[in-house]
One Martini backbone bead per residue (centre of mass of N, CA, C, O) as a GRO file, in nm:
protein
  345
    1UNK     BB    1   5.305   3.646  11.760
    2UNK     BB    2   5.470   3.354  11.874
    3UNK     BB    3   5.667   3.236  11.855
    4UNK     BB    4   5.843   2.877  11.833
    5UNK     BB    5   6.085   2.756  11.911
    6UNK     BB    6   6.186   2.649  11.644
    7UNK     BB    7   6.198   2.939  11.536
    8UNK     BB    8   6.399   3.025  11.741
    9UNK     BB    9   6.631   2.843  11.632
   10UNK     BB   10   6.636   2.916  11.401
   11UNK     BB   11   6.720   3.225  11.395
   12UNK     BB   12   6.970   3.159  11.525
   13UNK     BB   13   7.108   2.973  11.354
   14UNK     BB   14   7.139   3.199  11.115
   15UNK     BB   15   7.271   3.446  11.263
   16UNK     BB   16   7.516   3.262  11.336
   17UNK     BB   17   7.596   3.203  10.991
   18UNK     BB   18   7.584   3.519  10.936
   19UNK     BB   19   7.805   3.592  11.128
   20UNK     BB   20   8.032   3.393  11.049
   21UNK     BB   21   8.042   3.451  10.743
   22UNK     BB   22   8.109   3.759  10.849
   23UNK     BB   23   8.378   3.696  10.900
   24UNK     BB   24   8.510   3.543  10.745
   25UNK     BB   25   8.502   3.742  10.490
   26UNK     BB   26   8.666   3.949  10.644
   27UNK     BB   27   8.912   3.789  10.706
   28UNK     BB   28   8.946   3.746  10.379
   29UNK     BB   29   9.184   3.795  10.146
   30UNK     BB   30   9.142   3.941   9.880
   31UNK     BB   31   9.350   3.759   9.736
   32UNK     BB   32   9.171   3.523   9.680
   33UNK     BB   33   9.034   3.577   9.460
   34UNK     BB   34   8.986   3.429   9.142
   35UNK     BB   35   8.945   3.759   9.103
   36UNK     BB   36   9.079   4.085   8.960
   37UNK     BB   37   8.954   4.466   9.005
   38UNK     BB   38   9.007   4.766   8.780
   39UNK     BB   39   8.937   5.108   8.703
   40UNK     BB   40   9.226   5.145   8.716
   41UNK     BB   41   9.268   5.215   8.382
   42UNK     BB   42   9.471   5.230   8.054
   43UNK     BB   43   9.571   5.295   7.744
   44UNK     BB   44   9.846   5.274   7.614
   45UNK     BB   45  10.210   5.374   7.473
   46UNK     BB   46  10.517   5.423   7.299
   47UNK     BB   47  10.542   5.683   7.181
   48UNK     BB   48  10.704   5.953   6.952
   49UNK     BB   49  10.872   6.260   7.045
   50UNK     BB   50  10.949   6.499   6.745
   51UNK     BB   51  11.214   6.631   6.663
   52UNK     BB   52  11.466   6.880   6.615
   53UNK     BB   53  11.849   6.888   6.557
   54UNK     BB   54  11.755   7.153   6.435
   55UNK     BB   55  11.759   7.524   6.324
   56UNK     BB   56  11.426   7.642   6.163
   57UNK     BB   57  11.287   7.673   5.920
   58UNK     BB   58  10.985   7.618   5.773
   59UNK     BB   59  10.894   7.497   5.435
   60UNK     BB   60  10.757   7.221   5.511
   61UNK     BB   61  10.429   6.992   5.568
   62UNK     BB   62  10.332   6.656   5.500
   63UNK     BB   63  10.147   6.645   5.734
   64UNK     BB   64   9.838   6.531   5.928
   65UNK     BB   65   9.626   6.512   6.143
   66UNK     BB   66   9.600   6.161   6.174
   67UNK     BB   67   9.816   6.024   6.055
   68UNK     BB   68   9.968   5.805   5.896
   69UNK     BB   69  10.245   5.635   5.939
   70UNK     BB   70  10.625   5.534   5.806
   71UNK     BB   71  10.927   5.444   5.882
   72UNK     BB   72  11.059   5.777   5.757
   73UNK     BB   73  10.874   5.962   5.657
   74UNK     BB   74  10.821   6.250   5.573
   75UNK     BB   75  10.738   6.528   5.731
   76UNK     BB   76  10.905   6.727   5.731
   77UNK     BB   77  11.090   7.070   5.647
   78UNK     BB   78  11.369   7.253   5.667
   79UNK     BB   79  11.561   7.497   5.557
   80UNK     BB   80  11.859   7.422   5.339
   81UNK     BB   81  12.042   7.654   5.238
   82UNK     BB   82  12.299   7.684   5.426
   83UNK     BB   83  12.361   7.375   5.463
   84UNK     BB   84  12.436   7.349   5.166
   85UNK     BB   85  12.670   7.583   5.168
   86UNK     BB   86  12.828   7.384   5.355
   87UNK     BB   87  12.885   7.155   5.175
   88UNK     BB   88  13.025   7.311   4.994
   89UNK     BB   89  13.257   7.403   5.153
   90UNK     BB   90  13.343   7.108   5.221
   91UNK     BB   91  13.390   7.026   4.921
   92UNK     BB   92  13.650   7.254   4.873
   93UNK     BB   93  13.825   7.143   5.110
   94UNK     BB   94  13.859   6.843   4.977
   95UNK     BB   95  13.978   6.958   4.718
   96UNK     BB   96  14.212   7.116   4.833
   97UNK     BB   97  14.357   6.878   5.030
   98UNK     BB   98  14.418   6.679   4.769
   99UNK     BB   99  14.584   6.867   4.609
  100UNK     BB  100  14.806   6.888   4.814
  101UNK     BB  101  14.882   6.591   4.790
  102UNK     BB  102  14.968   6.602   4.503
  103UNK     BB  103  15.165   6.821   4.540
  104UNK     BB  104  15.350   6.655   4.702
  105UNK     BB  105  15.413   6.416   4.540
  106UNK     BB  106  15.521   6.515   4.328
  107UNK     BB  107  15.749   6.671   4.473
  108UNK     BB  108  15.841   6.356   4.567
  109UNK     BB  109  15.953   6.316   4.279
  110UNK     BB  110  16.147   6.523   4.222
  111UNK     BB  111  16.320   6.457   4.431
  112UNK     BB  112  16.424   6.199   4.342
  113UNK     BB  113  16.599   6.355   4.153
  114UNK     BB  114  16.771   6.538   4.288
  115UNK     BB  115  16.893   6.281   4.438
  116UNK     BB  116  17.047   6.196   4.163
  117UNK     BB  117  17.193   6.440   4.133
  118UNK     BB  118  17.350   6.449   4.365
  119UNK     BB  119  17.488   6.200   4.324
  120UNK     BB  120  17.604   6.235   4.096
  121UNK     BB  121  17.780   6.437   4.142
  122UNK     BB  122  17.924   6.311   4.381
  123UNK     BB  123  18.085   6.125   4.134
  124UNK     BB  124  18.207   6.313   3.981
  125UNK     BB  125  18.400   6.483   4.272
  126UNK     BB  126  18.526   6.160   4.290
  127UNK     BB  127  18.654   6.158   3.991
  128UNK     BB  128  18.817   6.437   4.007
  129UNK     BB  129  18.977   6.407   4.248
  130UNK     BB  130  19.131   6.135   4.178
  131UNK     BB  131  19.249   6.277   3.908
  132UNK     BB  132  19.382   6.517   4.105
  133UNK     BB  133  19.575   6.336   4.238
  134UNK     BB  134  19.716   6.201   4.008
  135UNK     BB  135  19.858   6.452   3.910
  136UNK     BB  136  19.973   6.543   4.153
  137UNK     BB  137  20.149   6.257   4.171
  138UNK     BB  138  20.284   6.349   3.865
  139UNK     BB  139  20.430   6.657   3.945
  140UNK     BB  140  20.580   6.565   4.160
  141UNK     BB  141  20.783   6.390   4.026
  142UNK     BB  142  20.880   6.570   3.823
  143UNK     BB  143  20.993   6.772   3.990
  144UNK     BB  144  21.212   6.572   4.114
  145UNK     BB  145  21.364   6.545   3.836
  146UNK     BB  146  21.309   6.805   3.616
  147UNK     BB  147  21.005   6.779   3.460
  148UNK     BB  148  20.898   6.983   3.625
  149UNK     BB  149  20.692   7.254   3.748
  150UNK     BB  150  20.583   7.430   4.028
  151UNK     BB  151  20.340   7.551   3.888
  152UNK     BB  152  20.197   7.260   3.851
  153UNK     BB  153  20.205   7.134   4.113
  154UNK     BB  154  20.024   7.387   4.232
  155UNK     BB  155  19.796   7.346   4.074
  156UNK     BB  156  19.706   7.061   4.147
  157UNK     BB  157  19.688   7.126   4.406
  158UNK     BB  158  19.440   7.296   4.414
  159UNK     BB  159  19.281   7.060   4.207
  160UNK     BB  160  19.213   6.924   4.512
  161UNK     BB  161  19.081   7.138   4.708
  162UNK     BB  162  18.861   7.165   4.507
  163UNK     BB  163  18.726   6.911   4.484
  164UNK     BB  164  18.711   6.873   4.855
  165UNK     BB  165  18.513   7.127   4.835
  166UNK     BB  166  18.300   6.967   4.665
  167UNK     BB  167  18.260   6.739   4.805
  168UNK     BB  168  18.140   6.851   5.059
  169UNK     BB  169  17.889   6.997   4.904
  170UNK     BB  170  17.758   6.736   4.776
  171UNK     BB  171  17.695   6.609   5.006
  172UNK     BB  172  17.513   6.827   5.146
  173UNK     BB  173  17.334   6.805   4.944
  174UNK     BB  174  17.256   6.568   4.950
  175UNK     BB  175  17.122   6.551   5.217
  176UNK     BB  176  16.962   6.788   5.195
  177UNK     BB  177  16.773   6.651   5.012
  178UNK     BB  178  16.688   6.425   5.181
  179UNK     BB  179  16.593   6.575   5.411
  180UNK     BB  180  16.340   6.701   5.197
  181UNK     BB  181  16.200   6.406   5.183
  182UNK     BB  182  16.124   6.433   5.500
  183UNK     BB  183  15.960   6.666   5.463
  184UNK     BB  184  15.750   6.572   5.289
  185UNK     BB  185  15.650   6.338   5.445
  186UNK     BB  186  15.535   6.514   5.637
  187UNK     BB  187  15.344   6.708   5.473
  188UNK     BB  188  15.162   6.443   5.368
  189UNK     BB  189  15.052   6.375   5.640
  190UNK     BB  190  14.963   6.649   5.739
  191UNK     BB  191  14.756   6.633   5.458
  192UNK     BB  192  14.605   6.429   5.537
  193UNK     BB  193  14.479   6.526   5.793
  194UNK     BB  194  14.326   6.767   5.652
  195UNK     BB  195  14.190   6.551   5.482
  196UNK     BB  196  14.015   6.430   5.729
  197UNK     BB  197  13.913   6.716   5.845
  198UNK     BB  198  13.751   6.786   5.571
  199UNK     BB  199  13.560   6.523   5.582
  200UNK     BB  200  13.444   6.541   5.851
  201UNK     BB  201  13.311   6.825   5.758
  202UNK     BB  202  13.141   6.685   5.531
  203UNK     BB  203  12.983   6.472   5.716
  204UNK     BB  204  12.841   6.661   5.932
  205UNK     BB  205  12.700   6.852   5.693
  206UNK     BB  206  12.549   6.593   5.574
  207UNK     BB  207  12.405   6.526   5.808
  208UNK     BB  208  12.260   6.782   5.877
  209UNK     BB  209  12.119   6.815   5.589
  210UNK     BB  210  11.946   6.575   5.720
  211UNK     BB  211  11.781   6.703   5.924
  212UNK     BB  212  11.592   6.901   5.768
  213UNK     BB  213  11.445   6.589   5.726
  214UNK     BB  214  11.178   6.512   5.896
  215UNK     BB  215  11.137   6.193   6.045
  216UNK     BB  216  10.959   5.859   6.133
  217UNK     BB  217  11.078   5.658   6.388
  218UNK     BB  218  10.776   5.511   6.301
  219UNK     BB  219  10.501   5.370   6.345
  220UNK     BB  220  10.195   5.558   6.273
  221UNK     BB  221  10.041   5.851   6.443
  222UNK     BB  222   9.946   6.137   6.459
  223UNK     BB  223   9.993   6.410   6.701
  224UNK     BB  224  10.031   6.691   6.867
  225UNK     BB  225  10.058   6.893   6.640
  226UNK     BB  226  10.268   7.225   6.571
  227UNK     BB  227  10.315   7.249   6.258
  228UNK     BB  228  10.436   7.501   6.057
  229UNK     BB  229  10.462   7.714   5.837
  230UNK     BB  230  10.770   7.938   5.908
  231UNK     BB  231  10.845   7.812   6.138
  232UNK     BB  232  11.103   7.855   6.460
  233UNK     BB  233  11.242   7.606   6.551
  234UNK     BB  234  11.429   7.395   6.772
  235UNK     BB  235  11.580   7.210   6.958
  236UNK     BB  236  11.394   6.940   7.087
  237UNK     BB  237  11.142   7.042   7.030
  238UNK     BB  238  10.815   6.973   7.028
  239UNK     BB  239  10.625   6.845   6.691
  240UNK     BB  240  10.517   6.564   6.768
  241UNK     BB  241  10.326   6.247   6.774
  242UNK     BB  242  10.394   5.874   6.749
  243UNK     BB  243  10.137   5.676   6.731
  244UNK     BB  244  10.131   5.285   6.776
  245UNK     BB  245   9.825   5.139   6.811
  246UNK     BB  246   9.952   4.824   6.756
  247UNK     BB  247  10.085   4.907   7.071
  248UNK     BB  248   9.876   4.846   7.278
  249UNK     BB  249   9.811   4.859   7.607
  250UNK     BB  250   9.779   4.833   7.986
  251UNK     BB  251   9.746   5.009   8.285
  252UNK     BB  252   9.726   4.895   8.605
  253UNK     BB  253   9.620   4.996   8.944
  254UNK     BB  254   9.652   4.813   9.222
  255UNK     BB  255   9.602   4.673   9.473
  256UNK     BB  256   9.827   4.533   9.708
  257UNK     BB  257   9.584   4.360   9.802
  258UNK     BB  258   9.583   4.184   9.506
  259UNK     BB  259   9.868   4.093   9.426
  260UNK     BB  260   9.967   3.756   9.524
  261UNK     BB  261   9.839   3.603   9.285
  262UNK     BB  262   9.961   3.758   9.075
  263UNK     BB  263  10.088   3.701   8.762
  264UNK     BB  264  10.255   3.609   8.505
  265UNK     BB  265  10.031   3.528   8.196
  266UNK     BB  266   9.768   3.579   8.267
  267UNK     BB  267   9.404   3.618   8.238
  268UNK     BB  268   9.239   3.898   8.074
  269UNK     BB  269   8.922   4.116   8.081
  270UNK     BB  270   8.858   4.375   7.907
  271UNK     BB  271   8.688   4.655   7.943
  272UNK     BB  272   8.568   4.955   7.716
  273UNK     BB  273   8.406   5.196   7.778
  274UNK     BB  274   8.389   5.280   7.462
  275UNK     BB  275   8.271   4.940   7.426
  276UNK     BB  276   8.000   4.867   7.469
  277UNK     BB  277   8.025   4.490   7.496
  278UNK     BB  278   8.322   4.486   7.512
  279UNK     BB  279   8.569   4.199   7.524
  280UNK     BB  280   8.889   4.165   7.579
  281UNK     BB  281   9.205   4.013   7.556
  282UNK     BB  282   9.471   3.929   7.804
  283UNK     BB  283   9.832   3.923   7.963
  284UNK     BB  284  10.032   3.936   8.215
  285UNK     BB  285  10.343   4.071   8.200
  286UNK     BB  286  10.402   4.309   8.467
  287UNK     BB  287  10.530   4.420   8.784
  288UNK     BB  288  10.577   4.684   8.942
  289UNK     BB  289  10.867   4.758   9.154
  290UNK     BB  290  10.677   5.028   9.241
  291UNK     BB  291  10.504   5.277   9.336
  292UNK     BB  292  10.422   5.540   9.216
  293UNK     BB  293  10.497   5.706   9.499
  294UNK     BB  294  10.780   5.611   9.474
  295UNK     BB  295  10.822   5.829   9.230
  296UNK     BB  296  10.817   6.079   9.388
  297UNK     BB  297  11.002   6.339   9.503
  298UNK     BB  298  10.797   6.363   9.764
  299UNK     BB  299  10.741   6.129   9.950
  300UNK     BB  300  10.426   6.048  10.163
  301UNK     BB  301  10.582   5.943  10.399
  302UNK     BB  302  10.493   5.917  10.736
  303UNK     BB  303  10.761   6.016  10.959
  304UNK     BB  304  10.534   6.128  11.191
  305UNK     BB  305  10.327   6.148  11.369
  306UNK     BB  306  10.033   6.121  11.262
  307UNK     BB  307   9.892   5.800  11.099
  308UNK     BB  308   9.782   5.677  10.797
  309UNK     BB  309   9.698   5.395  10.612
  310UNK     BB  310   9.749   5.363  10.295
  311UNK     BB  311   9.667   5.201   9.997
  312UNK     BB  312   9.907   5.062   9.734
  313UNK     BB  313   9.981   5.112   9.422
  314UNK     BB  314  10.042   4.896   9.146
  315UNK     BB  315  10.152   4.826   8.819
  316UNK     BB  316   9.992   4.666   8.584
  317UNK     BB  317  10.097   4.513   8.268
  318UNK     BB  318   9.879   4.431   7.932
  319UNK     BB  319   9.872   4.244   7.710
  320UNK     BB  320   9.720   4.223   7.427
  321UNK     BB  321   9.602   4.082   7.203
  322UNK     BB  322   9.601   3.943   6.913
  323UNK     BB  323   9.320   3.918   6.651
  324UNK     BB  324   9.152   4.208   6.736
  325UNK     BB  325   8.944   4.406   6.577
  326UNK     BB  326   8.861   4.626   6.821
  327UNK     BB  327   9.156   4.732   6.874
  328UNK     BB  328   9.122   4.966   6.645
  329UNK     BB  329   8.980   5.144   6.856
  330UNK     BB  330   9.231   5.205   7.031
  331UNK     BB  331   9.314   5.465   7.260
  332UNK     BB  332   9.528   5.670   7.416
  333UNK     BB  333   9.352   5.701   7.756
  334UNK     BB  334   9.165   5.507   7.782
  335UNK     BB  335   8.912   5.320   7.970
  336UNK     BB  336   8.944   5.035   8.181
  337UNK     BB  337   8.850   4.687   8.289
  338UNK     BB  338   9.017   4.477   8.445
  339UNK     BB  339   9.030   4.092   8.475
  340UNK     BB  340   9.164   3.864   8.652
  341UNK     BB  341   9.284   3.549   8.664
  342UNK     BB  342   9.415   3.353   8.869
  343UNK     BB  343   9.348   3.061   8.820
  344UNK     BB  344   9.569   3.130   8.612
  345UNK     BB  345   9.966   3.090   8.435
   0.00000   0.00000   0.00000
């Protein structure tokens, strides 16, 4: 059966409109679109791996796989005899250092007496030499006139030689004295320097001392467990991870042809294959800096020969709102599907 003319001029117009619209269609850039979506994306957290800070024995364990724990709580123990040993003995040197500084203290209070001895001695060969001079000067006159014998007058003389040997003696002694004071107190400096360095060593012991008991650095849940009693830890070495699950947000990478209008505050709608029919709500926190594959070792950007160009994935973060019952049934590495609305931010 034949067209009529005006059916074929409707069908040609009709595949006119649908060739437009399919030009439009295909012209028009993705990002234009008033919603976003993505099936890359996982609930991610901020989890922390814990490790131990020192090398030992397990003697204990206190938590169970996915355990709620809260920060501080003791995780686990490392076996402590050793490290009680080391912090008693470095409290019996700073118990020894403190002894050494009360003892050269004394010693500087007794030398202050010795100094004040040989001062006095100092005042006292100072006027028995004045007094020998006096003597002196009295039987030389004596002698001078014939009341007196040239053998007293050389005792005398005598008796000035020994005092001003005597004063020579204690000065040397005094000076001696001050001398052994000033090294006294150079003593007691460096008995505090020893005490300060035993002081640190006992802080080290009783740091370390703290390391045994392995605690938890945040709020979370317990996961990856590896602790065993008996086993011998290393530094270092992960022995489980706290899953903060109250702080989980959605990590999406977004073909880079769609972020142009993609902004911080927009509104997403999440739906969590895991929890099928529902739908969580939150907004765009931030675009990553760089495409994944730029921060791979050896980026496969081909700089020769032929080339095919492949669209670009960059990471949007999402935060959850809060106040979301459903929230709690989420898990780390959880898959879902964000859906951006363009037109609100």
């Amino acid at each position: 059966m034949a067209l009529s003319k005006s059916m074929k001029v409707t069908v040609v117009a009709s595949l006119l409109v649908v060739a437009i619209g399919g030009i439009f269609y295909l012209n028009t850039p993705e990002s234009a679109s008033a919603t976003q979506s993505t099936d890359d994306a996982y609930i991610q957290a901020d989890f922390t791996i814990v490790a131990p800070q020192i090398a030992g024995k397990i003697s204990q364990v206190l938590v169970d796989d996915n355990q709620v724990v809260k920060q501080g709580d003791i995780i686990a123990i490392i076996d402590d005899r050793d490290f009680v040993a080391a912090v008693k003995t470095a409290a019996a040197q700073v118990v020894s250092a403190q002894a050494s500084i009360n003892s050269l203290q004394a010693k500087l209070i007794h030398q202050a007496s010795v100094i004040k001895q040989a001062r006095a001695t100092l005042d006292a060969n100072f006027f028995a030499l004045k007094l020998a001079n006096f003597n002196l000067e009295r039987y030389r006159n004596l002698a001078l006139d014939g009341s007196g014998t040239v053998q007293a007058r050389q005792e005398a003389e005598a008796q000035v030689s020994i005092q001003q040997a005597n004063l020579r003696k204690n000065e040397a002694g005094l000076l001696a004295a001050k001398q052994d004071k000033d090294i006294q107190y150079a003593d007691i400096d460096k008995a505090k320097a020893v005490l300060q360095q035993a002081n640190s060593i006992l802080d080290v012991a009783n740091l370390t001392l703290s390391y045994t008991q392995i605690s938890a650095p945040i709020d979370g849940i317990v996961g990856k467990k590896s602790l065993r009693v008996g086993s011998y830890v290393n530094p270092g070495v992960p022995l489980l991870a706290v899953v903060p699950l109250d702080e989980v947000y959605v990590y999406a990478n977004f073909r880079e042809t769609q972020l142009a209008n993609v902004t911080a505050g927009q509104l997403v709608n999440i739906a969590v294959d895991a929890l099928p029919g529902t739908v969580l709500t939150g907004h765009v926190d931030s675009i990553a800096p760089a495409s994944g594959v730029s921060y791979s070792a050896v980026a496969p950007h081909n700089a020769t020969g032929n080339f095919t160009k492949i669209v670009q994935r960059l990471q949007v973060k999402i935060n959850i709102d809060d106040g979301q019952a459903d929230t709690a049934q989420l898990r780390v590495g959880m898959s879902v599907v964000p859906t951006i609305s363009t037109n609100n931010g």
